[in-house]
VEXNU-729222 format. One record per residue: x, y, z of N, C-alpha, C, CB in turn; residue number from 1; residue in one letter. Coordinates in nm, 3 decimals. Last residue first. Glycine has a CB too. Layout:
// residues N
      nX      nY      nZ     caX     caY     caZ      cX      cY      cZ     cbX     cbY     cbZ resi resn
       X       Y       Z       X       Y       Z       X       Y       Z       X       Y       Z  NUM    A
...
// end
This chain:
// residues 202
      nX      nY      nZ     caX     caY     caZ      cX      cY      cZ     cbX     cbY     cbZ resi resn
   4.559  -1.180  14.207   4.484  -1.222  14.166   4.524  -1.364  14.061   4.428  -1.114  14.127  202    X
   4.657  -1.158  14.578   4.715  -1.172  14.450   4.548  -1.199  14.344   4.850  -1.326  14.458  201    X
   4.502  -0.925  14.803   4.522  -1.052  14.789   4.579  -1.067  14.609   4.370  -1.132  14.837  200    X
   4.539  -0.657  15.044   4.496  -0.733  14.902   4.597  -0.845  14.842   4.483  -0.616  14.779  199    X
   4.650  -0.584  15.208   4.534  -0.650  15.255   4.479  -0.670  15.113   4.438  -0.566  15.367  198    X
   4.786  -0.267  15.164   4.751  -0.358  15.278   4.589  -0.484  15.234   4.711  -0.224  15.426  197    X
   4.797  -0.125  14.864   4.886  -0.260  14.937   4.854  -0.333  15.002   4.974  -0.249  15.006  196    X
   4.630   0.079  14.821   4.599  -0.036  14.805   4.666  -0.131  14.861   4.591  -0.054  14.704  195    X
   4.825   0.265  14.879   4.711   0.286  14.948   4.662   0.167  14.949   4.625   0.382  14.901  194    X
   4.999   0.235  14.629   5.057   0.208  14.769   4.947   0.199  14.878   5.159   0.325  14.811  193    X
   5.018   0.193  14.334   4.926   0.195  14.422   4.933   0.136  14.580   4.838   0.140  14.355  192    X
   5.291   0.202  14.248   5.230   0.272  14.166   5.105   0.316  14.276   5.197   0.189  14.026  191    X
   5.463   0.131  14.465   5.470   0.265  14.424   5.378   0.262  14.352   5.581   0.319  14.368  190    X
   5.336  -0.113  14.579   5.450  -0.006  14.647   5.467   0.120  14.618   5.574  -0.039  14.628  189    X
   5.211  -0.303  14.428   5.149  -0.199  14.546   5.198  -0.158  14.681   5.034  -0.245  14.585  188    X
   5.400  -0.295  14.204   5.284  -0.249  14.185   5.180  -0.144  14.279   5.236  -0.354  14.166  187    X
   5.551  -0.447  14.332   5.612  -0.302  14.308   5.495  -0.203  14.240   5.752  -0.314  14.197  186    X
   5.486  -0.703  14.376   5.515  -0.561  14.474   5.549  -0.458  14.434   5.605  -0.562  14.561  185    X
   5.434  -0.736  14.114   5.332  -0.676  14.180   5.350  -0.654  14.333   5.219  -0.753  14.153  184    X
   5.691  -0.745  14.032   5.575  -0.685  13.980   5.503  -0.618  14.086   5.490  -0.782  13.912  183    X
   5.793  -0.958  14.217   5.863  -0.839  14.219   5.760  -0.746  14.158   6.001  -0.844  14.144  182    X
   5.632  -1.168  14.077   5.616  -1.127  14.266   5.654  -1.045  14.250   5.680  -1.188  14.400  181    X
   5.704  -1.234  13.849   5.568  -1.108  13.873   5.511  -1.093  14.001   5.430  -1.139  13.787  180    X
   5.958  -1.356  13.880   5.963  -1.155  13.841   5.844  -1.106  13.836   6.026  -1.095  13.682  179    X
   5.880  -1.531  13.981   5.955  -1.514  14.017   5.916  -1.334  14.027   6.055  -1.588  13.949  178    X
   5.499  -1.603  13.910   5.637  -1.642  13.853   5.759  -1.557  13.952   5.644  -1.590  13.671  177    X
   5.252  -1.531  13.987   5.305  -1.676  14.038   5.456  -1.660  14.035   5.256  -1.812  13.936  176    X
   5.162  -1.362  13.781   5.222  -1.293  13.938   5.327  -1.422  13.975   5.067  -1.267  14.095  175    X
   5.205  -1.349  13.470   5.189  -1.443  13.569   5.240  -1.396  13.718   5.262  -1.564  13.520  174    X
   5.198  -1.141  13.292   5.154  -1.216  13.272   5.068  -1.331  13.332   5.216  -1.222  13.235  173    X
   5.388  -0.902  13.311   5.362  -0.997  13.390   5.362  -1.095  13.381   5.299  -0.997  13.425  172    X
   5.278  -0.745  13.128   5.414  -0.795  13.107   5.413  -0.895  13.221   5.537  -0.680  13.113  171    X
   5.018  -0.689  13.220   5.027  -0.757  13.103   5.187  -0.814  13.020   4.952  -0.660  13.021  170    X
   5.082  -0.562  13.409   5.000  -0.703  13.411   5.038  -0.759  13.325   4.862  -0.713  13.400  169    X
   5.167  -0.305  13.322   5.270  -0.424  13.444   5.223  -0.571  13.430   5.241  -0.386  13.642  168    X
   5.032  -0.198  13.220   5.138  -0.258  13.155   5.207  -0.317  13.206   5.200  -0.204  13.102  167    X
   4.799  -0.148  13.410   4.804  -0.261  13.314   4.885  -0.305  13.235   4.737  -0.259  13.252  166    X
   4.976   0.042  13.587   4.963  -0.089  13.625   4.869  -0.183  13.541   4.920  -0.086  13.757  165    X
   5.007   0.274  13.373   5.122   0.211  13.432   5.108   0.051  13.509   5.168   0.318  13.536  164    X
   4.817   0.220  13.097   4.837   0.274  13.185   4.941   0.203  13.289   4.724   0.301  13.220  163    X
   4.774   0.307  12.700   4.781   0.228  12.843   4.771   0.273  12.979   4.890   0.171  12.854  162    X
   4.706   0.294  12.357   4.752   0.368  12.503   4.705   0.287  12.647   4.673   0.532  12.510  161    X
   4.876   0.201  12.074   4.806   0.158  12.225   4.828   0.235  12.348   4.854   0.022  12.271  160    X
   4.890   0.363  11.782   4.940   0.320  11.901   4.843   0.301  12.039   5.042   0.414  11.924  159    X
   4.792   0.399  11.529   4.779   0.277  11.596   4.837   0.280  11.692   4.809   0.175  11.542  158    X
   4.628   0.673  11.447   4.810   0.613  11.450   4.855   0.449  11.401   4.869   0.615  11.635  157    X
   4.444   0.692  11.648   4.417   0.696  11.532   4.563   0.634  11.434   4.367   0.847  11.512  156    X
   4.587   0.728  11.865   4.521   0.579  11.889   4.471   0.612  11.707   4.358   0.555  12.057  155    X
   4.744   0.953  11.819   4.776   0.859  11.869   4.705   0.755  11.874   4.804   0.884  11.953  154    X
   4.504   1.131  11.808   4.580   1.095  11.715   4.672   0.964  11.691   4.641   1.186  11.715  153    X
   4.391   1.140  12.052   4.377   1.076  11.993   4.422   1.079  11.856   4.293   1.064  12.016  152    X
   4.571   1.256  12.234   4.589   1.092  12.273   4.482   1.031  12.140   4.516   1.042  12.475  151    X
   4.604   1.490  12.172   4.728   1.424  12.126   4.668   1.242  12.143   4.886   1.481  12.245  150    X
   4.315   1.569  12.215   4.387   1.535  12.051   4.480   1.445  12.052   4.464   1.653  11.976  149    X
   4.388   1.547  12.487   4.258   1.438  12.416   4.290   1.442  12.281   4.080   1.490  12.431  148    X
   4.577   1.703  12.558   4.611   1.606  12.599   4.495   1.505  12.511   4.620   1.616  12.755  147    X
   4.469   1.962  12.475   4.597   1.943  12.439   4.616   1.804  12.448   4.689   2.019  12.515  146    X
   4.261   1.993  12.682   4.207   2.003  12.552   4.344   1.891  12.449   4.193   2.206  12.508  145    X
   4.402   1.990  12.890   4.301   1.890  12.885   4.274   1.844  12.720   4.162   1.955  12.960  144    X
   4.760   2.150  12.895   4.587   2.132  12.886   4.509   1.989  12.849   4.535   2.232  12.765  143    X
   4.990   2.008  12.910   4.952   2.140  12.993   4.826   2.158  12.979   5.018   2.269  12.954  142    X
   5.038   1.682  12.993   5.000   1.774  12.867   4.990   1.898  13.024   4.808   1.718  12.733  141    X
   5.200   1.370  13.046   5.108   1.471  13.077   5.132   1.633  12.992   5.121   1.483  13.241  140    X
   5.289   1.048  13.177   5.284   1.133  13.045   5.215   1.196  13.112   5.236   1.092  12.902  139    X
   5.187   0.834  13.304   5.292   0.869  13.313   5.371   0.983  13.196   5.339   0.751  13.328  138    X
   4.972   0.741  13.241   4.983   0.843  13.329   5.155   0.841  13.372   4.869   0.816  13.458  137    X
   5.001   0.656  12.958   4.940   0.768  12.954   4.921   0.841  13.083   4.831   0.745  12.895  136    X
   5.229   0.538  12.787   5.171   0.486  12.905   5.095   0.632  12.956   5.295   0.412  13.016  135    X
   5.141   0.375  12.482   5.191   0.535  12.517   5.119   0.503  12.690   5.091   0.707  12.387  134    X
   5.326   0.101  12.316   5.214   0.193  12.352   5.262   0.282  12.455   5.087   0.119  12.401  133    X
   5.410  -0.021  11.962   5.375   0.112  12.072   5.269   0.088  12.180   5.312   0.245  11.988  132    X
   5.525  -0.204  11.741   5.392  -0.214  11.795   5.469  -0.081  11.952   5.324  -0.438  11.838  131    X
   5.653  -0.028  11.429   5.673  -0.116  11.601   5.511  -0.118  11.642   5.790   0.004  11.760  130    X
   5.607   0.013  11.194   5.625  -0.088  11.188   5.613  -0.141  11.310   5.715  -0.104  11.131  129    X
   5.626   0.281  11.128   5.745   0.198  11.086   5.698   0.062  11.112   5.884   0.231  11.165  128    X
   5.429   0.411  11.281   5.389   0.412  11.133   5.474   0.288  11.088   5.428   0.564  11.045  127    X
   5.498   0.394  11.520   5.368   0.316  11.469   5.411   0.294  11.344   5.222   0.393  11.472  126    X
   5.714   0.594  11.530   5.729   0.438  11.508   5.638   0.363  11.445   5.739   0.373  11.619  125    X
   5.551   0.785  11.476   5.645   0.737  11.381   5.674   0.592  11.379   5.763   0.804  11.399  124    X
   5.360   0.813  11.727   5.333   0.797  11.575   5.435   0.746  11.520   5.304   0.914  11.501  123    X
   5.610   0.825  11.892   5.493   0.738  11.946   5.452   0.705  11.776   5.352   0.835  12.068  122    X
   5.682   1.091  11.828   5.781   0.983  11.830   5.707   0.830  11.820   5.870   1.000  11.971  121    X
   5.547   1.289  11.895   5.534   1.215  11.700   5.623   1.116  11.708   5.595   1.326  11.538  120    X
   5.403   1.244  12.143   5.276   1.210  12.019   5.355   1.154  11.905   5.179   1.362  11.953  119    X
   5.609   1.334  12.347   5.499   1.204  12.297   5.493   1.179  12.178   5.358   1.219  12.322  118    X
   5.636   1.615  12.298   5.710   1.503  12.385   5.722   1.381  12.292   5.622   1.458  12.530  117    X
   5.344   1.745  12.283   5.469   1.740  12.197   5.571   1.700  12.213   5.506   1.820  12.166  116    X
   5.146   1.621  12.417   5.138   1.667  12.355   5.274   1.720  12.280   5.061   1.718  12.400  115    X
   5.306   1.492  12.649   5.182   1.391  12.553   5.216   1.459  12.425   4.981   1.407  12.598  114    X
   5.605   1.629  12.789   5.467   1.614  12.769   5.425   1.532  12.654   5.411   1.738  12.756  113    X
   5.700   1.322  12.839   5.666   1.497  12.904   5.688   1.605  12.816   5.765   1.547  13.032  112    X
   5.638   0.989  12.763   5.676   1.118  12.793   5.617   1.257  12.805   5.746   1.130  12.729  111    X
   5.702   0.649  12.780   5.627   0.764  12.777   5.700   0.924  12.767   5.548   0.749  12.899  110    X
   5.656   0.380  12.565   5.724   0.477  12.546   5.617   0.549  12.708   5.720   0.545  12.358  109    X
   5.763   0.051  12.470   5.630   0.081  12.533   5.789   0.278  12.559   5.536  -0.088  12.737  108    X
   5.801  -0.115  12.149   5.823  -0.008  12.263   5.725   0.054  12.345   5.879   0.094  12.213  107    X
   5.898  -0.367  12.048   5.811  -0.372  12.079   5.845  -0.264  12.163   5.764  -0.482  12.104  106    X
   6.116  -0.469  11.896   5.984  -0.443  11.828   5.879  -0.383  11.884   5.934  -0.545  11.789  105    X
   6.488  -0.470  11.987   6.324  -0.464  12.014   6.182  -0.442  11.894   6.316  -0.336  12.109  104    X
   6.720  -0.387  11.919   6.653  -0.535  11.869   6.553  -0.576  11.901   6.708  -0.638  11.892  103    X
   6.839  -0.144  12.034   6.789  -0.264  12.121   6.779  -0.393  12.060   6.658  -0.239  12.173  102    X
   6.927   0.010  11.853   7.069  -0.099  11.854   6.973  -0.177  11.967   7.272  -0.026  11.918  101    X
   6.670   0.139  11.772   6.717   0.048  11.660   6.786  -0.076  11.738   6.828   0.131  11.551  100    X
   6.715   0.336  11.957   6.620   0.261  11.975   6.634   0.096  11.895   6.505   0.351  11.932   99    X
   6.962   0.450  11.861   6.968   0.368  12.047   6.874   0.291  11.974   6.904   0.462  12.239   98    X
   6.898   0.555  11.668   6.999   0.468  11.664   6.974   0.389  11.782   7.132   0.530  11.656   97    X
   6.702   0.752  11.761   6.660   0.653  11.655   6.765   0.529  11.646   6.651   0.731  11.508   96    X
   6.868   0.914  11.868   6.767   0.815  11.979   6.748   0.732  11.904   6.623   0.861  12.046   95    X
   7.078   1.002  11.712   7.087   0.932  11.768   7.003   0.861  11.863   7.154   0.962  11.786   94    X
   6.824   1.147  11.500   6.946   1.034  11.445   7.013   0.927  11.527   7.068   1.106  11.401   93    X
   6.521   1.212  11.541   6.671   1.299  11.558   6.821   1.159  11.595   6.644   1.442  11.746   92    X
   6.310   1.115  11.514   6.344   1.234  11.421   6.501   1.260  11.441   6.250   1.376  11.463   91    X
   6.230   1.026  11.737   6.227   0.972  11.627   6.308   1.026  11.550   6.122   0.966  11.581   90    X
   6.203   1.302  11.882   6.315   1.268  11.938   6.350   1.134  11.800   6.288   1.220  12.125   89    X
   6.078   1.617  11.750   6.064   1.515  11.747   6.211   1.391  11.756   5.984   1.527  11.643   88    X
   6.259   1.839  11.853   6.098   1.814  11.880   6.068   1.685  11.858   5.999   1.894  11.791   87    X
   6.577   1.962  11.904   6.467   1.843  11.775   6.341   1.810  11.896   6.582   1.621  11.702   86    X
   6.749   2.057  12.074   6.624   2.085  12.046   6.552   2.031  11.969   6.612   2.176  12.020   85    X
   6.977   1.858  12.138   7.014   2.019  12.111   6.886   2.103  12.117   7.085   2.046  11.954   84    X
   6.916   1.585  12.351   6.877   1.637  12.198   6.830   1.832  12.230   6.697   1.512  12.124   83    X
   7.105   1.346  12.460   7.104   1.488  12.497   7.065   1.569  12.370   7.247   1.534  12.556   82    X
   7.020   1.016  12.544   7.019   1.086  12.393   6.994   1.252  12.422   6.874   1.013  12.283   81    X
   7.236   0.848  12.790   7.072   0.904  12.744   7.125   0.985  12.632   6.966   1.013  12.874   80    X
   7.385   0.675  12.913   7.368   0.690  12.773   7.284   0.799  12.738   7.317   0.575  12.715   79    X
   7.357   0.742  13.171   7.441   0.800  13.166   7.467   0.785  13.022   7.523   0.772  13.258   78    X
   7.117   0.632  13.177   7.110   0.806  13.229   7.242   0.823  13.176   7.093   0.858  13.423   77    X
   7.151   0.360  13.174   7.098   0.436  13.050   7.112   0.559  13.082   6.957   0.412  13.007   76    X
   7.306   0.317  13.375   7.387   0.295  13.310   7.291   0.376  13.167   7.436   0.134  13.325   75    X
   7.123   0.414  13.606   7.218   0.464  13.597   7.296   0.457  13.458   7.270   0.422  13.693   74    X
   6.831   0.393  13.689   6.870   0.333  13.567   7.028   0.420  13.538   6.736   0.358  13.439   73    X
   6.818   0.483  13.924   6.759   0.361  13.933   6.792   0.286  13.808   6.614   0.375  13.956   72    X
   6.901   0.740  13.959   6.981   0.696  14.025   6.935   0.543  13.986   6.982   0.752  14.167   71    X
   6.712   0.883  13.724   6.899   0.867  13.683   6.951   0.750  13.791   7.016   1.050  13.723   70    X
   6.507   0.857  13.828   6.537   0.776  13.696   6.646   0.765  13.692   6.503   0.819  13.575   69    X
   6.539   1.037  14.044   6.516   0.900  14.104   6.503   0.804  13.957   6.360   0.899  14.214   68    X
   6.593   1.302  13.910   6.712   1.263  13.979   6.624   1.069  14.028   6.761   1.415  14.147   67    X
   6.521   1.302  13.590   6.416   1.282  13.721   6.561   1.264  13.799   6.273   1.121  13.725   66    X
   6.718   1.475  13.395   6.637   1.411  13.422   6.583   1.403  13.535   6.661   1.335  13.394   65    X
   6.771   1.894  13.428   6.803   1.780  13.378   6.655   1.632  13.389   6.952   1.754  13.471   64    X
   6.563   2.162  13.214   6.634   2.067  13.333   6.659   1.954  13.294   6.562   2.040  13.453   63    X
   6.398   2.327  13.084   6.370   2.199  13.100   6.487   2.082  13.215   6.366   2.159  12.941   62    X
   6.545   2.573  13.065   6.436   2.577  13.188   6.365   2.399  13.215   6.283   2.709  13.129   61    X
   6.857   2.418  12.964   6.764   2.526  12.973   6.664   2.497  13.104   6.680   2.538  12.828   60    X
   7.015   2.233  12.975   7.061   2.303  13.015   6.988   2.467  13.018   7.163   2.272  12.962   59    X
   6.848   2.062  12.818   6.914   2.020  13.022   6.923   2.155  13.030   7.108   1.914  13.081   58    X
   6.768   1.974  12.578   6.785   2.124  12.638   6.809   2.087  12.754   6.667   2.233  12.635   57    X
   6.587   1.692  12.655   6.593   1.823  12.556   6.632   1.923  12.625   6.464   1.868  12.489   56    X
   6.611   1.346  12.651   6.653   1.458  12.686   6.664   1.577  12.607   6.746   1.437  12.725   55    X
   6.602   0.985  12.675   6.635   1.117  12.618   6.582   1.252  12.709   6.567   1.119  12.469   54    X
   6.659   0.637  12.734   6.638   0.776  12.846   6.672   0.862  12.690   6.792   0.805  13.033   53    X
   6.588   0.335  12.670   6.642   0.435  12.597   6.561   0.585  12.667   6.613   0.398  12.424   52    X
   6.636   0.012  12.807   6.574   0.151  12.807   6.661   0.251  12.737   6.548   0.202  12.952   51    X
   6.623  -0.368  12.800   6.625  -0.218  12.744   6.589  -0.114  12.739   6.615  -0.201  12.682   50    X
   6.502  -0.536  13.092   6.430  -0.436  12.991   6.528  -0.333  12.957   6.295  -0.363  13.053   49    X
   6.520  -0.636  13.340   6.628  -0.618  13.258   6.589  -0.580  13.095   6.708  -0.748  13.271   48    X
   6.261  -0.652  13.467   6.319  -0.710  13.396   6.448  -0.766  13.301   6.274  -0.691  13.381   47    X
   6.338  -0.452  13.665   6.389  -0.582  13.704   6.369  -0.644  13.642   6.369  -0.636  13.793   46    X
   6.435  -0.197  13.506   6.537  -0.266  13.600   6.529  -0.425  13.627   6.524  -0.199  13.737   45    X
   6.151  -0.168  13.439   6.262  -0.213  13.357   6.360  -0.282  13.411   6.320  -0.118  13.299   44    X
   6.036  -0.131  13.660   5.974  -0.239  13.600   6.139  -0.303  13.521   5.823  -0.179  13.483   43    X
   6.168   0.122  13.738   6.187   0.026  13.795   6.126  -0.124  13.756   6.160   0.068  13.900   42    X
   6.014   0.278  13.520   6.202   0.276  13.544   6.267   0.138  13.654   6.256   0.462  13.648   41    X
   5.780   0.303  13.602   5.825   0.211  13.507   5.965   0.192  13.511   5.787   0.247  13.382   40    X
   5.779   0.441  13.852   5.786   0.278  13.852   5.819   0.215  13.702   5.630   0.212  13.904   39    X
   5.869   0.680  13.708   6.026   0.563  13.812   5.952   0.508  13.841   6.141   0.598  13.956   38    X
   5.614   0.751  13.612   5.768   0.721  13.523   5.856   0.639  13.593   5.864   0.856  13.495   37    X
   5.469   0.750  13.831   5.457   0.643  13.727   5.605   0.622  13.668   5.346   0.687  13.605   36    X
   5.556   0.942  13.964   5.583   0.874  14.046   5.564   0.715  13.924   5.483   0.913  14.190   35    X
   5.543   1.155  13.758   5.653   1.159  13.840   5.619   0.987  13.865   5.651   1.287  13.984   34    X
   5.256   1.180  13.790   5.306   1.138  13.624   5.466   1.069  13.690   5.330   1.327  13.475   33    X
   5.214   1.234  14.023   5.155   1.129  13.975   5.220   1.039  13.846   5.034   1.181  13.948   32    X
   5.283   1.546  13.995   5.331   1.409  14.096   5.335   1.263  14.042   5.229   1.392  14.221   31    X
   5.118   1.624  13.844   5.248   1.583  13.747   5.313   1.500  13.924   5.376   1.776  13.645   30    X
   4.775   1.479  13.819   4.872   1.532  13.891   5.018   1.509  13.832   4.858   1.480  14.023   29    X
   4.697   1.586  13.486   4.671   1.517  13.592   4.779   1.583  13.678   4.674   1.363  13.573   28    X
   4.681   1.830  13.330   4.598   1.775  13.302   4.540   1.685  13.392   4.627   1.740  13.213   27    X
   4.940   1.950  13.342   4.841   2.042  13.416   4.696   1.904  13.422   4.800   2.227  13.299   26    X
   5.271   1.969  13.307   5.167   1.912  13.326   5.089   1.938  13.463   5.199   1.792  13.303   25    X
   5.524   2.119  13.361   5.417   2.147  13.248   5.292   2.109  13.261   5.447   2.093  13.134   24    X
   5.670   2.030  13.499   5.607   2.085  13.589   5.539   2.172  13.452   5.698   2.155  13.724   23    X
   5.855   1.800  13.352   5.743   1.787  13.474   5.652   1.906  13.486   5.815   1.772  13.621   22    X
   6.026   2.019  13.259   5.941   1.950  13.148   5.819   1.919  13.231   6.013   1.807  13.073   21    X
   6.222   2.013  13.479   6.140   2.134  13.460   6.007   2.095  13.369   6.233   2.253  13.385   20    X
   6.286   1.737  13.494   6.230   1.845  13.630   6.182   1.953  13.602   6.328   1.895  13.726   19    X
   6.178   1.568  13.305   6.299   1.647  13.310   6.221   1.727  13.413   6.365   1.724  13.163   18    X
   6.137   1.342  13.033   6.099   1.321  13.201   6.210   1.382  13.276   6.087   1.151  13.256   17    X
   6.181   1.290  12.784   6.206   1.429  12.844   6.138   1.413  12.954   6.161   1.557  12.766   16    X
   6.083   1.013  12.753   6.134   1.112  12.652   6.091   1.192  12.735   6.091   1.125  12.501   15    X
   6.198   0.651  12.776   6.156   0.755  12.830   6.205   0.870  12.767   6.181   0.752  12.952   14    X
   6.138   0.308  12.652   6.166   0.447  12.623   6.086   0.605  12.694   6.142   0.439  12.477   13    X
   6.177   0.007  12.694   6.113   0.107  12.735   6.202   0.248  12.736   6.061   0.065  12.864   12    X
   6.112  -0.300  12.458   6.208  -0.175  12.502   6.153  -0.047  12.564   6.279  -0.125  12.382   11    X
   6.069  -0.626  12.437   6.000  -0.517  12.423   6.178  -0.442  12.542   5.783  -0.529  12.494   10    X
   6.094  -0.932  12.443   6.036  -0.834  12.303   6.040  -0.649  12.290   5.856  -0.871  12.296    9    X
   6.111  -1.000  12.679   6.225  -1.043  12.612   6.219  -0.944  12.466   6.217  -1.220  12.588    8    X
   5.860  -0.922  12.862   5.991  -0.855  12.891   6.106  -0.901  12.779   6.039  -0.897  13.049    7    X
   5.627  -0.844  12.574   5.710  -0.973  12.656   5.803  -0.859  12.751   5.833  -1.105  12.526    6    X
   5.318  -0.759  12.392   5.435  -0.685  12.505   5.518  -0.832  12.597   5.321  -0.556  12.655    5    X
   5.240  -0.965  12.121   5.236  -0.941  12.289   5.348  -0.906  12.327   5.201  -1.057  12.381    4    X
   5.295  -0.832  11.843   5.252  -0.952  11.937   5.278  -0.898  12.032   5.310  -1.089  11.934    3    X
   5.041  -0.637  11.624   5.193  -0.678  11.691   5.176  -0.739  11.819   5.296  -0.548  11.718    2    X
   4.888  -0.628  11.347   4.877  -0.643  11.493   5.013  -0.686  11.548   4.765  -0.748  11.531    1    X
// end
């Protein structure tokens, strides 16, 4: 069992959240997936959360990154891991290095797509040793079908699947505190903006 997601423990890893990669996902809204990824991008920021950005093929139909990830995490966009084609990003020497030079244990990951994005990077680690979890709307598959294997292999794995505003909580911890005011405005700013007016802290 691996200990509790901290902002001091933990590293957020984004894999192929790429303007074209986006527009794979069929399963939920890829808006949606969109709009999760740069709140997590922005969780990070204000924890000051290690992030490790990758990338497949830019220069093909997958495109570059989210232009609102690059402008919000500038200094990782401009590290990010540019992978030639390796499928599995674990797999491919320098993300594995980034991930390593954090000193994290603890990776909360997502990516575009679930289904082959996701799944073996997510697994591998599991397997190694990190505690994972896969933020699941911020991720997305081209099919339904595609998206329930991958997610359950993945929990077969051990990795924890989640969702963008319980991984906020639960890094949180405490709204009270400084950085879980920023949280949870940012909670019901971007993740759930409809909700904002008129709800009360819990």
């Amino acid at each position: 069992m691996s200990e509790q997601f901290t902002a001091e423990n933990t590293a957020l890893l984004l894999i192929d959240h790429q303007v074209g990669t986006m527009q794979l996902i069929k399963n939920i809204d890829k808006e949606l997936a969109a709009k999760q990824s740069i709140a997590l991008a922005k969780m990070a920021k204000i924890l000051n959360m290690p992030v490790v950005i990758t990338s497949s093929q830019e220069d093909r139909a997958q495109g570059p990154i989210l232009p609102e990830i690059a402008e919000i995490l500038p200094e990782a966009h401009e590290a990010r891991i540019k992978r030639p084609g390796v499928v599995n990003a674990w797999a491919y020497p320098d993300f594995k290095k980034a991930v390593l030079a954090t000193g994290k244990k603890n990776l909360i990951m997502a990516g575009v797509t679930t289904d082959v994005c996701l799944i073996f990077p997510a697994i591998d680690a599991a397997k190694e040793g990190f505690g994972v979890q896969a933020v699941m709307d911020a991720s997305g598959s081209p099919s339904d079908l595609s998206e329930e294997f991958s997610r359950q292999r993945m929990h077969d794995a051990g990795v924890v699947l989640t969702a963008t505003n319980t991984l906020m909580a639960e890094i949180a911890q405490d709204w009270s505190t400084p950085t879980g005011q920023q949280l949870i405005t940012l909670l019901f700013t971007d993740v759930f903006p409809a909700l904002g007016a008129g709800i009360n802290e819990s």
